[in-house]
N, C-alpha and C positions, 0 to 999 in steps of 0.2 A: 504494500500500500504506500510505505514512504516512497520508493522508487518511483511509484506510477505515478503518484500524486503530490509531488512537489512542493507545490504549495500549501499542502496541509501540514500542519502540525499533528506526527504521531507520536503515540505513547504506547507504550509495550510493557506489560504488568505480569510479573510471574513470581511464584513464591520458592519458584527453585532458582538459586545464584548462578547454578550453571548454564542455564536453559537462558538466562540474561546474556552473562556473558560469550553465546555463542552468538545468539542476537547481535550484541555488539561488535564483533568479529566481523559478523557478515555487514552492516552497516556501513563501517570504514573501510572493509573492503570494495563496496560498493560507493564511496564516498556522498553517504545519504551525513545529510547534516539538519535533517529535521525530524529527526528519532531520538525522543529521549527513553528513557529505560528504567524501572524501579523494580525491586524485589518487595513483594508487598502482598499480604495476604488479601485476594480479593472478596474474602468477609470482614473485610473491615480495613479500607481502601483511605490514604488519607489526604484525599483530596478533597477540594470547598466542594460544597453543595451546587449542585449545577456546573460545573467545571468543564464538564465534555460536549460538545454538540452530540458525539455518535459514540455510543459503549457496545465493542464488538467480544463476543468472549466466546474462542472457541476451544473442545474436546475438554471443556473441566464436568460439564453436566454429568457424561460419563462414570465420571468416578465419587460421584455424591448422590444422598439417598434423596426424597423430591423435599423433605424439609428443610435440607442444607442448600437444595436449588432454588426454593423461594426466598431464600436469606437474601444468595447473592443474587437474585433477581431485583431485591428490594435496596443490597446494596448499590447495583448498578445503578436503579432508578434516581437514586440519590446524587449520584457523582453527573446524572444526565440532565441538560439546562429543560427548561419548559417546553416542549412541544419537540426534545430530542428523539433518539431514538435509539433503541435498543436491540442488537442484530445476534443470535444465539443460535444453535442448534444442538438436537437431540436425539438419540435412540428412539422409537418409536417399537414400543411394546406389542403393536399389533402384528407386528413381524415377526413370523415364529422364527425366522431362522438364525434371526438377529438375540433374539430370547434364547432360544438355545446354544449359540453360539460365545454369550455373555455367561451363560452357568458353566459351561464346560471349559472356561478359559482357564483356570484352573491347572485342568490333567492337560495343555499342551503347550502353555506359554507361561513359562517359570517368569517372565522380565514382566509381563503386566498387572498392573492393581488389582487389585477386587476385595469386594465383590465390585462390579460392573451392572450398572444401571439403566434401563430402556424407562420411559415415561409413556402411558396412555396419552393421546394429545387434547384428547376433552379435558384431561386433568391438568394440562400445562397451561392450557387456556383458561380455565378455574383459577388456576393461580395467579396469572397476567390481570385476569381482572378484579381478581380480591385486592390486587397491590396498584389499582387506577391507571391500568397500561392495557390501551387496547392497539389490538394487529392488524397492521399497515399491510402485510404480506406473509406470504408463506412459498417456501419453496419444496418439492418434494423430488430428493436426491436416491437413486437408483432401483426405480420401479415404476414401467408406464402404468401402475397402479397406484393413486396418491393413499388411501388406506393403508395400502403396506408397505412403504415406501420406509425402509430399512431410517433414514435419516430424514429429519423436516429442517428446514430453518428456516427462523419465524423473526420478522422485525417488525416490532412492537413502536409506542409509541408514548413519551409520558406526556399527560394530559391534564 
């Protein structure tokens, strides 16, 4: 995004030091000079209120159960100014393959987290609207089926 979009100011937020520091790597390698970088827990981010036009947060849903993804859904909405937006995506539970392929991660990939997490999207959208953020769009990422559509991403909107 800093590459392509020059004139934006990006920020890149990770709570792992190393996953920054390759970030930053690749940055100067690329000689982007409007990438800044923080190691920062994204449940409890400490930026002013309204800070960001657009809060993009991807592959953490994954790895948190739906209470700890309402958190930062509400911490996002916090760091995003009035009428910003919020761009996320998620596992989609309707997907059996994607369900079973999350339980059994486990017996064949010793380097990934779990447990690993798929979300219902009626209940993603229950949440988006419990926390005053209604959805601008939806994308549904590999399946000319949108119900089962392994991956959704959804950009929200706070209002």
């Amino acid at each position: 995004l800093a590459a392509e979009e020059t004139g934006l100011e990006v920020w890149a937020v990770d709570n792992n030091e190393a996953m920054i520091k390759v970030v930053g790597a690749r940055a100067i390698e690329k000689g982007l000079k409007n990438i800044h970088l923080a190691v920062q827990d994204a449940a409890a981010l400490s930026f002013d209120e309204g800070f960001f036009d657009t809060v993009i947060c991807v592959n953490l849903f994954l790895t948190v159960n739906i209470d700890f993804a309402a958190s930062l859904l509400k911490e996002m909405k916090r760091v995003c100014r009035k009428s910003g937006r919020l761009i996320f995506e998620f596992r989609n539970s309707r997907n059996i393959l994607f369900v079973l392929k999350y339980r059994l991660v486990r017996y064949y990939d010793d380097t990934a987290p779990y447990p690993l997490y798929t979300y219902d999207p009626v209940l993603v959208e229950s949440v988006l609207k419990g926390l005053g953020l209604s959805i601008v769009d939806k994308k549904f990422i590999g399946s000319p089926f949108k119900r089962f559509a392994p991956i959704i991403i959804i950009e929200a909107q706070k209002v």
